[in-house]
N, C-alpha and C positions, 0 to 999 in steps of 0.2 A: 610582455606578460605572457606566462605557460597556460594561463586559462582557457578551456576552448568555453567559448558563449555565443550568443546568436541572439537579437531581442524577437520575441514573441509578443501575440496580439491577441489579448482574450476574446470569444466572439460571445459566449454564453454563459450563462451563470445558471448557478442550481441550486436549493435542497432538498435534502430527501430522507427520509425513515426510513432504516432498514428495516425488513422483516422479521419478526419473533422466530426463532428457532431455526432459521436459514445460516447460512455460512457468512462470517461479513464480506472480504476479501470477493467471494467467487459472486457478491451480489454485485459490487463494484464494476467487476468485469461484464458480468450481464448488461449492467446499465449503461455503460461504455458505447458496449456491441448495439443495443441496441436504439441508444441517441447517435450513432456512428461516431464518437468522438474518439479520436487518434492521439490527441493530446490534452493532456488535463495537469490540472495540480487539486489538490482535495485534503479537507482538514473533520476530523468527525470526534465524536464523545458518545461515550455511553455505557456499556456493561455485555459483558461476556458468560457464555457459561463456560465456557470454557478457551483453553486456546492452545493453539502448535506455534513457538517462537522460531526462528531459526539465527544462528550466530556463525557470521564469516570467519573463519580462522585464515587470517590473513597468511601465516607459514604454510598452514596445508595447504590455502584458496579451495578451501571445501566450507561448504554450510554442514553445521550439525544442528540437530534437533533439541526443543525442551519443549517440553509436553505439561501442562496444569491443566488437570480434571478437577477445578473449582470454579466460582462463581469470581469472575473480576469486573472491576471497575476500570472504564477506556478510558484513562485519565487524561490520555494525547493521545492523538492517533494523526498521523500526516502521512501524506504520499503523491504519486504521481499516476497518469495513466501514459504509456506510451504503447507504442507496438512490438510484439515481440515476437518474430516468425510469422508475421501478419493478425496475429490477434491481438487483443486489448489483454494488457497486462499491469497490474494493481502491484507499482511498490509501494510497499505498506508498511509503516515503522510504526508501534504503539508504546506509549510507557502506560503499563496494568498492574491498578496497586490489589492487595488484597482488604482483608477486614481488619486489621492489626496495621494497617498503613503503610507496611513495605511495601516495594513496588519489584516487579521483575519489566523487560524490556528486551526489544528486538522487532528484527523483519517479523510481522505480523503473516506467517504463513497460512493461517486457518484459525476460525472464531464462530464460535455456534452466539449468536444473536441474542442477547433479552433484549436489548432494547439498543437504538446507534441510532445518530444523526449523520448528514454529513453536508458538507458545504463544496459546488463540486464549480470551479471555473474550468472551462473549456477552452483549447487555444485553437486559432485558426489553422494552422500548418500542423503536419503528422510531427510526430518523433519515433522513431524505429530506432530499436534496440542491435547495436553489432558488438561482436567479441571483442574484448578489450585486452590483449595479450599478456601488457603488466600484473595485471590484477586475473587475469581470468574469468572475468566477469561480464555481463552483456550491459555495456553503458553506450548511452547517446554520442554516437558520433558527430559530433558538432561541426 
């Protein structure tokens, strides 16, 4: 098997309400930094005012931006915490539908808050993020 994997050991469990009109993403990281926790997996719900999406162009291996200055619903929101140049880093993927029930989707780069849950397992070992040359991207060296 090409997979790389490794098992990991939950030590802590969490939830938590985000803050009204804070950032989601950069609360994630705060809480991270400041439970010390290196490694996580994290799954959350709730409603945005707004949000910055970002989409890997796999040809370019560049992110580009999509920006909605509306009101969305956090229909899914899943991620990871690992470390990334030593600090607590929040991958963050969300499907955000709007009022009319389409949904848009992506790396959840930034999200002003109304209202978010989240549900936050902790693992006992770090995960640190290195360059991944194929992809050009910073994934888990396993």
């Amino acid at each position: 098997m090409d997979m790389d994997y490794r098992e990991v050991e939950g030590t802590r469990e969490f939830v938590a309400r985000l803050a009204h009109g804070e950032d989601w993403r950069a609360q994630i990281e705060d809480f991270a930094r400041a439970e010390e926790i290196e490694a996580a997996f994290f799954v959350g719900l709730g409603a945005v005012q707004d949000a910055k999406l970002l989409y890997y162009d796999q040809t370019d291996l560049e992110y580009y931006p999509m920006e909605f200055d509306e009101p969305l619903e956090v229909a899914a929101c899943i991620g990871n915490v690992s470390l990334l140049e030593g600090d607590p880093f929040a991958h963050t993927h969300a499907v955000l539908s709007r009022a009319d029930g389409s949904t848009v989707a992506g790396h959840l780069d930034a999200g002003t808050v109304f209202a978010g849950e989240l549900y936050v397992r902790a693992f006992e070992e770090s995960l640190e993020r290195a360059h991944d040359e194929p992809t050009d991207l910073d994934l888990w060296p396993l």
